[in-house]
C-alpha positions in Angstrom: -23.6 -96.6 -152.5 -23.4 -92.9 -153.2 -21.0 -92.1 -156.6 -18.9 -89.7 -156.1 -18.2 -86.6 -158.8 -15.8 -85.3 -160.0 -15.0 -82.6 -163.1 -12.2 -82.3 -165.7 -12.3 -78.6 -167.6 -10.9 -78.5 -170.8 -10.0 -74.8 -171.4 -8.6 -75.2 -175.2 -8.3 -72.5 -177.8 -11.6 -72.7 -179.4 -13.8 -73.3 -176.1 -14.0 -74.7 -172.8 -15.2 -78.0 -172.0 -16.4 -79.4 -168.4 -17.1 -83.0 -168.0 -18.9 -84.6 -164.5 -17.7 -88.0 -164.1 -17.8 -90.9 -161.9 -15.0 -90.7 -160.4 -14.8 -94.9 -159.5 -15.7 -95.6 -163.1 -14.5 -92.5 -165.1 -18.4 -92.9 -166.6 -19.5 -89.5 -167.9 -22.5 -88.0 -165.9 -23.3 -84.6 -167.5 -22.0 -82.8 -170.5 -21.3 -78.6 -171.0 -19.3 -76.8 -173.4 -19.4 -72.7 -174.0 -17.2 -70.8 -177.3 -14.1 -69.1 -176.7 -13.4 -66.2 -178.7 -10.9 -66.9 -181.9 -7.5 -64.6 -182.2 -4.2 -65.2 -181.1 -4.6 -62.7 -178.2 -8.1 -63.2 -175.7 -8.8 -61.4 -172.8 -8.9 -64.0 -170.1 -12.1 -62.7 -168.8 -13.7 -64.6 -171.6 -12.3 -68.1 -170.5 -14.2 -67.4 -167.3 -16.7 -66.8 -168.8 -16.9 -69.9 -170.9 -16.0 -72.0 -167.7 -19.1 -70.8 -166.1 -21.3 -71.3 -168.9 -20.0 -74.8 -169.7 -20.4 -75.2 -166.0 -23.9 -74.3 -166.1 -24.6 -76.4 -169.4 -23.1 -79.6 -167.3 -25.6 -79.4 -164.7 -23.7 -77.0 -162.1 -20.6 -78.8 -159.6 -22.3 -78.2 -156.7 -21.7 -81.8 -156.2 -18.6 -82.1 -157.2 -15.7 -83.5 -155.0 -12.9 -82.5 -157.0 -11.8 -80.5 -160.1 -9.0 -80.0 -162.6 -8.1 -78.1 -165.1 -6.2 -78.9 -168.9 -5.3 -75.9 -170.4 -3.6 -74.9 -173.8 -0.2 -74.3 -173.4 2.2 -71.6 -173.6 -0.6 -68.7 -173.3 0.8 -65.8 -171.5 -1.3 -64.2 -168.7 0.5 -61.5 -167.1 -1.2 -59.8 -163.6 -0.3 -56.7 -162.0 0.0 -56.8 -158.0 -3.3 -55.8 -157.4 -4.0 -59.7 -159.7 -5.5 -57.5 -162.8 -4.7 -59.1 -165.9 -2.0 -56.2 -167.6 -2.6 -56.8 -170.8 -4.8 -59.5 -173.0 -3.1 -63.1 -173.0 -0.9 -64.0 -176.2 -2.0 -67.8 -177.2 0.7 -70.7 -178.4 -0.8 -69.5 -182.1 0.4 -66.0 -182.0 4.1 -65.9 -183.5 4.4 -61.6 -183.0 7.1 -63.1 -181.2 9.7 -65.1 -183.3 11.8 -62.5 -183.6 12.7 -62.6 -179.6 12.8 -66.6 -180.0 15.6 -65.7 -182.1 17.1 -63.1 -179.8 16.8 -66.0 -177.0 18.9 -68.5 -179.0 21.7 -66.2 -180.3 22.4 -65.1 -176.6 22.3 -68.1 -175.0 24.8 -69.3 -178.4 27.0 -66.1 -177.9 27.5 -66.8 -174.2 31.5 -67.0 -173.4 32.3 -67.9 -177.0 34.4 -66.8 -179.4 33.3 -68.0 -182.6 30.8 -64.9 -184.4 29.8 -67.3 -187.0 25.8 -66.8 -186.8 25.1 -70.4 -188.3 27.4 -71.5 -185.4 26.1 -69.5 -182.6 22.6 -70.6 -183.5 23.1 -73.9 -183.4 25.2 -73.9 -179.9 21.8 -71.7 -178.7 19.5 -74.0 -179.5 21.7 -76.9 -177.7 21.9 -75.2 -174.6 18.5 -73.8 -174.3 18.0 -78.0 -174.3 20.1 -79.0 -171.9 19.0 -75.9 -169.8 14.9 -76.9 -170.1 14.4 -79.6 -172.5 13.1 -77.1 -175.3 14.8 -74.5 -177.9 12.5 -71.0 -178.5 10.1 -71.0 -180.7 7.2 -68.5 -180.8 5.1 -70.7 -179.2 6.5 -70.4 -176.0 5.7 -68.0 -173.1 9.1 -66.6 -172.6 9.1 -65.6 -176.3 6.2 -63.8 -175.4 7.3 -61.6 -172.3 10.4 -60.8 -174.3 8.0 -59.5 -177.0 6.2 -57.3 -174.3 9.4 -56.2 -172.9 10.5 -55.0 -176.3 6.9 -53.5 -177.4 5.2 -52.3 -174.1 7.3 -51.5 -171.8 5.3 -50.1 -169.2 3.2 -53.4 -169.2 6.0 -55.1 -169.0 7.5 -52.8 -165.3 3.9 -54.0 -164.1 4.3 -57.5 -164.3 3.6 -58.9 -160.3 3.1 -62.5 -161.6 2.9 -64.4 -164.9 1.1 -67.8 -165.6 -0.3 -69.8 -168.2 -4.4 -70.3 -168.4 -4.9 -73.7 -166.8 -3.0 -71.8 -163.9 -5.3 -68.5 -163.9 -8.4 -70.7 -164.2 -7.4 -72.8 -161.4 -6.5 -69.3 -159.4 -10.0 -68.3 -160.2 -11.8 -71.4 -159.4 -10.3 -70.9 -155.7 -11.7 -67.8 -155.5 -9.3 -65.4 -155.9 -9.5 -62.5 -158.5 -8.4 -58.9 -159.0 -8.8 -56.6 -155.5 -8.4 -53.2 -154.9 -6.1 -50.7 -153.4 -4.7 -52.2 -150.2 -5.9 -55.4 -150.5 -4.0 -59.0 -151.0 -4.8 -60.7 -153.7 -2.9 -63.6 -152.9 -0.6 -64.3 -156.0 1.1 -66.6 -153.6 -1.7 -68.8 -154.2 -1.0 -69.3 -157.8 -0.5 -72.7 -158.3 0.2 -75.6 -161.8 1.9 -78.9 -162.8 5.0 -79.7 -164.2 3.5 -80.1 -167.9 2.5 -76.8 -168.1 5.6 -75.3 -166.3 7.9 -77.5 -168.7 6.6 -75.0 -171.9 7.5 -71.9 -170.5 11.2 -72.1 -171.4 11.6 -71.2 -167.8 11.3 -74.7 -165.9 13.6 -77.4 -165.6 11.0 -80.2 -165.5 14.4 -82.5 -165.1 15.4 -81.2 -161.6 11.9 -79.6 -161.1 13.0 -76.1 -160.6 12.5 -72.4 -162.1 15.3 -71.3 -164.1 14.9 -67.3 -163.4 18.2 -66.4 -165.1 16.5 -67.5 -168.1 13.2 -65.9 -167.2 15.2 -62.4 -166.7 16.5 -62.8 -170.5 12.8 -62.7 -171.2 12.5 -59.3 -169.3 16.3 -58.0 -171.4 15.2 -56.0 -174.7 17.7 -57.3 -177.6 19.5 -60.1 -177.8 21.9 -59.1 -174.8 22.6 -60.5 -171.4 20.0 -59.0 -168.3 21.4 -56.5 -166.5 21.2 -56.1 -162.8 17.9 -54.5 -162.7 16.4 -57.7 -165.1 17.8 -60.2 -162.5 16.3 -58.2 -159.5 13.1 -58.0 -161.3 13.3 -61.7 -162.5 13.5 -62.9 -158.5 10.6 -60.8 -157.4 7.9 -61.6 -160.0 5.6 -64.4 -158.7 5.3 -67.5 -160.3 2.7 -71.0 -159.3 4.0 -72.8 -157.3 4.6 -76.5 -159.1 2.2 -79.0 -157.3 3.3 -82.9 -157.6 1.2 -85.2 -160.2 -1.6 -85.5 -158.2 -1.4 -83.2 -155.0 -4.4 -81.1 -154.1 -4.0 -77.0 -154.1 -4.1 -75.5 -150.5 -7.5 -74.3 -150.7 -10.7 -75.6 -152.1 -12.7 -74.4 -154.6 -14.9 -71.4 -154.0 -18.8 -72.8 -152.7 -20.0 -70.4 -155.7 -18.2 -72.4 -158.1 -17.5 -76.0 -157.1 -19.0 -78.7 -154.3 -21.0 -76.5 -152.5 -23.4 -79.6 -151.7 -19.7 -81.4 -150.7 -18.3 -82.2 -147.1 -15.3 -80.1 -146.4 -16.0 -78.7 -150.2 -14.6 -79.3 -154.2 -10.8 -80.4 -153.8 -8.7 -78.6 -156.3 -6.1 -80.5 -158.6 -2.9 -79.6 -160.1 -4.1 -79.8 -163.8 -2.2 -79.8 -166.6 -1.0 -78.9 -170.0 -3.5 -80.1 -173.1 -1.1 -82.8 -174.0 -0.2 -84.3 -170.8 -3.9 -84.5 -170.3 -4.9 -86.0 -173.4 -2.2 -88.5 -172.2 -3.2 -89.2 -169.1 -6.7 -89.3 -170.6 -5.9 -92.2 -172.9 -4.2 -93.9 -170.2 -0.7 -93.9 -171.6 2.2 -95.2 -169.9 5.5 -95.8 -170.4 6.3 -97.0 -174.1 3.2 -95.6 -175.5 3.2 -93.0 -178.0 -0.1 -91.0 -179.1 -0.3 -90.2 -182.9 -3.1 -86.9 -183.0 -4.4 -85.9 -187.0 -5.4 -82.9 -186.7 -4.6 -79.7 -188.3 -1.3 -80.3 -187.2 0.0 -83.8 -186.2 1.8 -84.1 -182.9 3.4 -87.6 -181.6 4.1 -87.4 -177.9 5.7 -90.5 -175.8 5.8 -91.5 -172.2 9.2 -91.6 -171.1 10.4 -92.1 -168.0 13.5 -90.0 -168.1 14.1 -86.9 -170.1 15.0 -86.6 -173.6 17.4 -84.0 -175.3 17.1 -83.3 -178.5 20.1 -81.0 -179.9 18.6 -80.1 -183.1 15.4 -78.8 -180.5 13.2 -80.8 -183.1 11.8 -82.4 -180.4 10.3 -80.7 -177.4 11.1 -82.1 -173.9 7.5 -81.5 -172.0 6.5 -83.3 -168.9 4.1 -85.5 -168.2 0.9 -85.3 -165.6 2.3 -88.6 -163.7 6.0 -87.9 -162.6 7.5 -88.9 -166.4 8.4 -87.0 -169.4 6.3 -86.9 -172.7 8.8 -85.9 -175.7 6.5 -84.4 -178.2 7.1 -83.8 -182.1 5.2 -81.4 -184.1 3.9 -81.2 -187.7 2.3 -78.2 -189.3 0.6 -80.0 -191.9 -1.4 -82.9 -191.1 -5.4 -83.9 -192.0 -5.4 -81.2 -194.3 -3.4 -83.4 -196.5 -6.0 -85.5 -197.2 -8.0 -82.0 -197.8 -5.3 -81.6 -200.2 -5.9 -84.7 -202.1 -9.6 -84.8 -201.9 -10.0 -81.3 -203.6 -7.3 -82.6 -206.3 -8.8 -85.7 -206.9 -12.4 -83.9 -206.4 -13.6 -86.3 -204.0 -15.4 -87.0 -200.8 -13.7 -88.6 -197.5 -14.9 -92.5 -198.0 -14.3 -92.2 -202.3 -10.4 -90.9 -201.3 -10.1 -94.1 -198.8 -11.2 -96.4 -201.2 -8.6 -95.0 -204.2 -6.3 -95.3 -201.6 -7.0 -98.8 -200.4 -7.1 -100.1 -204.4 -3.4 -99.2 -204.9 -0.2 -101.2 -204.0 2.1 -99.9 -201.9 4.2 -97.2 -202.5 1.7 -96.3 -205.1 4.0 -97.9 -207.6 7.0 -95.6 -207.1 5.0 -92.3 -206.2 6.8 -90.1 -203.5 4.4 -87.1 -202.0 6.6 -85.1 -199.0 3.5 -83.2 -197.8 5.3 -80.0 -196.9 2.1 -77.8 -198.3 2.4 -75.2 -195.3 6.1 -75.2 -194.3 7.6 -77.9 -191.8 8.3 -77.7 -188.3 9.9 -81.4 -187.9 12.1 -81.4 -189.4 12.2 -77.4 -189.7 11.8 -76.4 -193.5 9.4 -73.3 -192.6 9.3 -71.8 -196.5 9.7 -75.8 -197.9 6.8 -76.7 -200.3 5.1 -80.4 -200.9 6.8 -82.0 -203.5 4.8 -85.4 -205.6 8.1 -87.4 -207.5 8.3 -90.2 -208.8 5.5 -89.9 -211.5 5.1 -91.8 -214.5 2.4 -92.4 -217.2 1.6 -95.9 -215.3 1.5 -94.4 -211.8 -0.3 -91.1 -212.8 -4.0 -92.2 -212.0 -6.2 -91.8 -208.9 -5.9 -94.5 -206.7 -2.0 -93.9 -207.0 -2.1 -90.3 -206.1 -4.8 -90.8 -203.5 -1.9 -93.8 -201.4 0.8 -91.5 -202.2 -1.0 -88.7 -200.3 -1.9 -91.2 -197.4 1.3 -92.3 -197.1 3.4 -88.8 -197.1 0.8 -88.1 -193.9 1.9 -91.4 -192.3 5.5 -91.2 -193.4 5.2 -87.7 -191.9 4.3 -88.5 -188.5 7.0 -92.2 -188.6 9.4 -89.3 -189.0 8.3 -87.7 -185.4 8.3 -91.2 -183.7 11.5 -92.1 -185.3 13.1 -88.9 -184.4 11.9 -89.4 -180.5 12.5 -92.7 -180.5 16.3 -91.8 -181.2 16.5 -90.3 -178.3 15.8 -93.0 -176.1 12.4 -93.0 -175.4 11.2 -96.5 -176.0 7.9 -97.4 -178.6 5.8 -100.3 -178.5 2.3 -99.3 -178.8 0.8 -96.0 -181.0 -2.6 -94.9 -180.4 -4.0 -93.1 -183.4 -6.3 -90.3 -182.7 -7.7 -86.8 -183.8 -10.3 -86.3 -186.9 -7.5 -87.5 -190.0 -7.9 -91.1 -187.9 -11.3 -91.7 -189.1 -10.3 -92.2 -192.4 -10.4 -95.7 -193.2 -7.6 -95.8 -195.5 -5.3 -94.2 -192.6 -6.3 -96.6 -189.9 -5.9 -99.7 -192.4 -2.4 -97.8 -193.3 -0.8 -96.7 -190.3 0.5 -99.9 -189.0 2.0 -100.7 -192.6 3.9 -97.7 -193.0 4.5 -96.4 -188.9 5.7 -100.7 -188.6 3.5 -101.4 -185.5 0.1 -102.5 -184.2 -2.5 -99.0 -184.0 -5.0 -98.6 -181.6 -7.6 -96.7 -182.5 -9.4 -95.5 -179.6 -13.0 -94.0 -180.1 -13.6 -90.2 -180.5 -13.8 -88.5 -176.9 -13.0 -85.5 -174.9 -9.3 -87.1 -174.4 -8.7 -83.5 -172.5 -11.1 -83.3 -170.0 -11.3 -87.1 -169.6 -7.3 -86.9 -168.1 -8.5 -83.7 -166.3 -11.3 -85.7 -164.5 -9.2 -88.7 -163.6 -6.3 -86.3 -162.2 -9.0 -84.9 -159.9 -10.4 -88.2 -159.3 -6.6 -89.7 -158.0 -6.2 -86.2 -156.4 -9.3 -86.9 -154.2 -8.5 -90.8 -153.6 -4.9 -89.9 -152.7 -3.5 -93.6 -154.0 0.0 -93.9 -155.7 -1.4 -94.2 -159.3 -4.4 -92.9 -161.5 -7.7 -94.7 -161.4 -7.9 -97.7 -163.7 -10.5 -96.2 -166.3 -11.7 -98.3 -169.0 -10.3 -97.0 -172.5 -12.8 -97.6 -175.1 -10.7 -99.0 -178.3 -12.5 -99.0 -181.6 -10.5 -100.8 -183.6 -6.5 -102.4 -183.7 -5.3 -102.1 -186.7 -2.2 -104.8 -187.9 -0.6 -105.2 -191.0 2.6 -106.3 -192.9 4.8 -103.5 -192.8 6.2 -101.7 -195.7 9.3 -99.9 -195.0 10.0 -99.6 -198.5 7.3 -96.9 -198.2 9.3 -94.9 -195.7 12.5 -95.7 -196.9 11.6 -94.2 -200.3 10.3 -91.0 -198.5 13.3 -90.3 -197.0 14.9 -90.3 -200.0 12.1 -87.9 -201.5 12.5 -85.7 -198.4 16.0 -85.7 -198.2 
């Protein structure tokens, strides 16, 4: 029997990444991955670019059958009418634009109200912009960003035909479409994304699956003031991608230069996804799974299957790439916490996991709150890390070393505990990103976070969802394909919450 291919692209900050895969048996076939430039602004030229050469690297997807695309989220790419990019795209890293977060809460919180208490008006802001789209501004987001354009540059911003985020232009660009000249179409119309990616705009309702372009016109409004006639016109006319459902193709196929050339009726194009939704669907999550990532940052997102609302707007309230929700929590400091304790303790990886793993827990009364950069959950942004607790017994290495371990952990139970609040059930956490290879955090994590932890092995989590949207886009069938999920390890243990409940003491 002939296999049939598919391809997931992983268009991530730091590079693109194409995977060919089996699309029965979600096996990998070929391999290609190409830089992207670093900033916090990129021309998106250079993402084509690096989705060609990856392309190239994997062996070419001539015979590919389908293809979809995960994307970083919140990247603003603005196009003219003539499908030009205006201006280069400002990433989900650059925060030029916290000012006009700001701007976006206090109007929203001034709306019909009487009270001018700022502290007041803040917090109301931040509760509606929930209820309105699941989210409060922050500077990741892309309406932060066209606010900061319509404050800035101006005449960029009265150019502004169509705005999308960079799974969406890729996507665009895989169908063939590109910047045109005078007189000719260059079919904006044909735009198209998912509801994960529209869901961190600001600008999408992912709980009634609709555009909210009152809220885009604010965007388009210089200060924090309500739009004016011309910013509601304006706010109607500009074209934005069409939401496709979790797993229906795009009206056209991809272009025979790019994609399936060698294919019957040519390369069927997916709906795609934001980077988290795909990493989900990648891992196979469902409902009452949560994913635990140690990375720079740590970020717990959970398959629920309503949406969440989190007042506070601690807790963003994304979509998923199936038809659910995935309530995602955020924290700035994450593996480099154990980069932290390792240059303290002047150590290597394995020699910091086996100090850790000869202490007891709660390294005999030793507290860190690992707030080394600021903290985004719960939002502390000039808070520093604090180690209390210390005392000539406790004072040694393979004290300090747990302490540090468990701060991370304690860190990220605070992000499950805080989505599970809101309603979003827990009952299995898969531990993954590069802080999950250290031994003493596997062996920890089900002590301190109080529940079994799947490990899976290191993969392309991205581009693995990406491939197995394209591959249930293809096959039509109400759910995913069942992929195998490679699991290194389950970790169990008897759970400490004395550990946790002595951090939030610490942490106040």
């Amino acid at each position: 029997m002939q296999r049939t291919l598919v391809a997931g692209v992983d268009t991530s900050t730091q590079s693109c990444k194409v995977r060919v895969t089996d699309a029965r048996t979600g096996a990998l076939v070929r391999f290609g991955q190409a830089k992207h430039p670093s900033g916090t602004t990129v021309d998106p030229q250079a993402w084509w670019d690096a989705f060609l050469e990856a392309s190239a690297q994997a062996g070419g997807l001539d015979d590919v059958a389908a293809i979809a695309v995960g994307g970083q989220q919140h990247g603003m790419v603005l196009l003219d009418e003539h499908g030009h990019v205006i201006r280069d795209a400002m990433l989900w890293n650059d925060v030029s634009s916290a000012p006009q977060a700001d701007e976006l809460i206090m109007t929203l919180g001034a709306r019909g109200a009487d009270d001018g208490d700022a502290a007041a008006v803040h917090a109301r802001g931040v509760a509606r912009w929930v209820e309105a789209v699941g989210s409060s501004p922050v500077a990741s987001y892309t309406l932060t960003k066209i606010k900061w354009v319509a404050e800035h540059e101006p005449d960029n911003a009265a150019r502004i035909a169509a705005v999308c985020l960079p799974h969406d232009w890729l996507s665009w660009r895989i169908a063939g479409y590109g910047p045109v000249g005078d007189g000719e179409d260059a079919h904006l119309d044909m735009l198209r994304t998912d509801r994960s990616d529209a869901s961190g705009t600001l600008y999408f309702d992912a709980a009634h699956d609709e555009y909210r372009r009152d809220l885009l016109a604010l965007g388009l409004t210089s200060g924090a003031g309500e739009p004016d006639k011309a910013a509601l016109d304006f706010a109607e006319h500009i074209v934005l991608p069409h939401v496709l459902a979790p797993h229906e193709a795009a009206p056209t196929r991809a272009a025979a230069s790019v994609a399936g050339a060698d294919v019957p009726g040519g390369c069927v194009i997916a709906p795609g996804g934001g980077d988290n939704a795909m990493a989900s669907l990648g891992l196979g999550m469902g409902v009452g799974d949560v994913s635990v990532s140690l990375g720079t940052s740590g970020v717990a997102a959970a398959v629920s299957e309503t949406p969440v609302h989190d007042m506070t707007g601690s807790v963003s309230g994304f979509a998923d790439c199936t038809g659910h929700f995935l309530p995602l929590a955020c924290t700035i400091n994450a593996s480099r916490i154990l980069d932290a304790a390792r240059a303290a303790l002047r150590v290597d990886y394995d020699e910091l996991a086996a100090l850790a793993l000869a202490a007891r827990p709660g390294a005999d009364g030793m507290t860190l709150v690992p707030y080394f950069d600021g903290e985004r959950t719960p939002n502390r942004p000039d808070a520093t890390a604090t180690l209390s607790g210390m005392t000539m017994a406790n004072t040694n290495a393979e004290d300090i070393a747990r302490a540090f371990v468990e701060g991370l952990l304690c860190s990220q139970r605070d992000c499950i505990e805080l989505i599970r609040s809101l309603g979003a059930p827990i009952d299995r956490v898969l531990l993954i990103g590069g802080g999950a290879k250290s031994l003493a955090v596997r062996t920890l994590a089900p002590c301190v976070l109080g529940l079994d932890v799947s490990c899976p092995a290191t993969d392309e989590y991205v581009a693995i969802g990406a491939a197995r949207q394209a591959a249930w886009t293809l096959d039509g069938g109400d759910d995913a394909p069942d992929w195998p999920i490679s699991i290194d390890a389950v970790s169990t243990g008897v759970p400490t919450p004395q550990v946790y409940e002595a951090y939030v003491r610490a942490r106040g």
